[in-house]
Structure formats: structure tokens, C-alpha cells
C-alpha positions as CSV (number, residue, x, y, z in Angstrom):
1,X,100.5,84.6,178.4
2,X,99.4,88.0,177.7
3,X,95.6,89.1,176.3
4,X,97.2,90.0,172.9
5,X,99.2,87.2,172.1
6,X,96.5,85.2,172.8
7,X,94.2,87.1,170.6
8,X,97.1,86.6,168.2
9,X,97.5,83.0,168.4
10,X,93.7,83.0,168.2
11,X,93.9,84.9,165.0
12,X,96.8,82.7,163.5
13,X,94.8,79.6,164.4
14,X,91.3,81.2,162.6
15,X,93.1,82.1,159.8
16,X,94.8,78.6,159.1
17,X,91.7,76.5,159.8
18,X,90.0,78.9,157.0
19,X,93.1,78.5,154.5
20,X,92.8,74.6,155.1
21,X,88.8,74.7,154.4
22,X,89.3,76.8,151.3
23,X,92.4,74.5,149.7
24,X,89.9,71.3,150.4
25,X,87.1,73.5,148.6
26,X,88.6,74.0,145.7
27,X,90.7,71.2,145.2
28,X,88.3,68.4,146.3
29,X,85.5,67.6,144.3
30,X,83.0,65.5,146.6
31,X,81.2,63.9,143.5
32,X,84.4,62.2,141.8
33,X,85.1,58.9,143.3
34,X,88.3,58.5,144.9
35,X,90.5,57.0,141.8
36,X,88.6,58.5,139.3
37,X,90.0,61.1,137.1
38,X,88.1,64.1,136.0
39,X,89.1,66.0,132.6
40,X,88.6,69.7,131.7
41,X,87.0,70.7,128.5
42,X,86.7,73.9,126.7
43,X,83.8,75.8,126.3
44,X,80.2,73.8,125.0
45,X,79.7,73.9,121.4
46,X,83.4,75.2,120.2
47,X,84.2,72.9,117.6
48,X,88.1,71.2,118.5
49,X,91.1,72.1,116.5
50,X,90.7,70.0,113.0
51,X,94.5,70.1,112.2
52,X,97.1,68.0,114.0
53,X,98.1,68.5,117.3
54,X,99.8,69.7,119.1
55,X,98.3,73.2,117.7
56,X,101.3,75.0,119.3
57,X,103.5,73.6,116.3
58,X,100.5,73.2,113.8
59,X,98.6,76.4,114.0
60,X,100.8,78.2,111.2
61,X,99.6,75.5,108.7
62,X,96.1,74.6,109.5
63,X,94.6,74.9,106.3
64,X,91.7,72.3,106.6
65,X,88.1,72.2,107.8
66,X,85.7,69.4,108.0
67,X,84.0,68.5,105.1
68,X,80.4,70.0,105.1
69,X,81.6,73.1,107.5
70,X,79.9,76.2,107.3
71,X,82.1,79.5,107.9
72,X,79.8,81.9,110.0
73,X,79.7,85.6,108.1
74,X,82.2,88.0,109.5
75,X,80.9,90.4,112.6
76,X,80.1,93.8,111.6
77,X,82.7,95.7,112.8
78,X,85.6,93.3,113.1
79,X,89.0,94.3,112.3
80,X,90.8,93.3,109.5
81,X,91.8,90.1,108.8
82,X,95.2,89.2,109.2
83,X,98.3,86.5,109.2
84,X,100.8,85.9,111.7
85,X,104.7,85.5,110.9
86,X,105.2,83.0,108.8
87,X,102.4,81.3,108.3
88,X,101.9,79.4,105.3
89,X,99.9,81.2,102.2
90,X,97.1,78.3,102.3
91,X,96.6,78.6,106.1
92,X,96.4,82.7,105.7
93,X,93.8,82.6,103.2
94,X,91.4,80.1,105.2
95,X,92.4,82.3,108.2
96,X,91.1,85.4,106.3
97,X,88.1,84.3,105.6
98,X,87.6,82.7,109.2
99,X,88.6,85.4,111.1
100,X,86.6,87.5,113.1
101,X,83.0,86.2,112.9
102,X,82.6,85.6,116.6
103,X,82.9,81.8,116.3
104,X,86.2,79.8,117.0
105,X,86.8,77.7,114.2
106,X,88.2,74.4,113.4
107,X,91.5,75.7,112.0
108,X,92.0,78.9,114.5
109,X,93.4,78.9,117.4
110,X,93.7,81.5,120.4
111,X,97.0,82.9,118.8
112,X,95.6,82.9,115.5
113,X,92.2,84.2,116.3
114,X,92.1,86.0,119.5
115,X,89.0,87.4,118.6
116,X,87.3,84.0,118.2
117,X,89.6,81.8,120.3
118,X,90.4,84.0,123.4
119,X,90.3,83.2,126.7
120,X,87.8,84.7,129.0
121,X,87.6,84.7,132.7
122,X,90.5,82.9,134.3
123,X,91.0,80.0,132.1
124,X,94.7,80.1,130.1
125,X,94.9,78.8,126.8
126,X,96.0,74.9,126.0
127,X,99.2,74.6,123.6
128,X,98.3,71.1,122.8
129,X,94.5,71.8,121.8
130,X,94.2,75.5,120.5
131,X,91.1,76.1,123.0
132,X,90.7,77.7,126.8
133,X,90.5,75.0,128.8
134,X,92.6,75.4,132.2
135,X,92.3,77.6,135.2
136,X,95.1,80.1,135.9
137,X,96.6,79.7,139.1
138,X,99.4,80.9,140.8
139,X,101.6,78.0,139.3
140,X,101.6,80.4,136.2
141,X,103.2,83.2,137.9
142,X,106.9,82.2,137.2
143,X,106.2,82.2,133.1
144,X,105.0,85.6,133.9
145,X,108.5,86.7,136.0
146,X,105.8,86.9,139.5
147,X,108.5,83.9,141.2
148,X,110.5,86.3,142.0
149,X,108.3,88.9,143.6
150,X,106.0,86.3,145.2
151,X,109.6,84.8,146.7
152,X,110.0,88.2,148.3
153,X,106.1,88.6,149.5
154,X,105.5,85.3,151.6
């Protein structure tokens, strides 16, 4: 065996010993007995999505909030209001008057509100609660047309 492809091998080896350590990482949470299940929330303090779920096939019609909610004022310089496709009158006119005052409210969603509801960081938006809740990850990639590129790559 030659010096280099012992270096190589040595390299190979370093490099699969790190991947291994950094999959048990991130994957393994040492505090969560084994068993137990562990759920992911959104961000503390968002109020949930008040209308039915899933808010993928609700957020055009959401035209509640709870009784007693307060709708913040709208930020200074927030654009104007406005209503997707198809969205019912009722729903657009809460919307309006929701929409764009920095906090996401019971009856807007990411799609609706963006400027409220958005995802920050490297969490994705939930279909079935209207709030960021997962991580991205690479599983994500083929909605985004990456499976085919990422075929090609590794």
C-alpha cells in the first residue's frame, strides 16, 4: 500500500466517523426517553389558527376570532392590505383589517399573511396548522425540483 492511498483511506475513514457523529447529533436527542415522542411547536406566544383545520383548505374562509381578541394596530409602513384568489368577502375584510400589524393572528396564515405568518430561519410552513413549525431539510428538495440535480451530485 502506497503513502497516498493510505492517507486516502485515512481521509475517507475521518470523514465517515464525522458524518456518523453529526447524523447522531442532530437526530438524537439525549434527554427524550427512548419511546417517548417529542412534538414541534411554532413560535412562543403566536396564537394557533382559530378556524378549522386543516388551514390548507380553510384559510380562504377564516372569518372568525376568539371572542374578546384584540387586533394589534397596523405597522407604520406596511403595505396595503390585500385578498388572495378567491377568498370569501367575509374572510377578506377580517383579513384587511388583520393584516400587516406584525402579529400573526388567529385567522391568518403564512399564505395569507406573509408579513405576520412567515417563516423565518429554516423552519417551512405546516399545511395542517397555518404556523412555522418544521425544519427544512433536504427531504424538501424534490417539491422544489433539487431530486434531480442532487441524483446527479452524490
Amino acid at each position: 500500500m502506497t503513502l497516498v492511498s493510505a492517507r486516502s483511506a485515512l481521509a475517507v475513514g475521518i470523514v465517515i466517523v464525522l458524518g456518523v457523529g453529526a447524523f447522531m447529533w442532530f437526530n438524537i436527542n439525549p434527554s427524550t426517553p427512548t419511546g417517548a415522542t417529542t412534538t414541534v411547536v411554532g413560535s412562543p406566544g403566536v396564537p394557533g389558527y382559530d378556524c378549522p383545520k386543516p388551514s390548507a383548505n380553510s384559510e380562504l374562509l377564516c372569518d372568525i376570532l376568539p371572542t374578546g381578541y384584540t387586533i394589534a394596530a397596523r405597522l407604520p409602513n406596511a403595505p396595503n392590505a390585500y385578498c388572495l384568489t378567491n377568498m370569501s368577502q367575509a374572510a377578506c375584510t377580517l383579513l384587511k383589517q388583520t393584516q400587516s400589524n406584525g402579529v400573526c393572528d388567529p385567522n391568518e396564515t403564512w399564505k395569507t399573511s406573509p408579513l405576520d405568518c412567515g417563516c423565518t430561519g429554516a423552519l417551512v410552513p405546516d399545511p395542517y396548522t397555518g404556523r412555522c413549525a418544521a425544519p427544512a431539510s433536504i427531504c424538501l428538495a424534490n417539491g422544489l425540483g433539487l431530486n434531480y440535480a442532487l441524483s446527479k451530485i452524490f
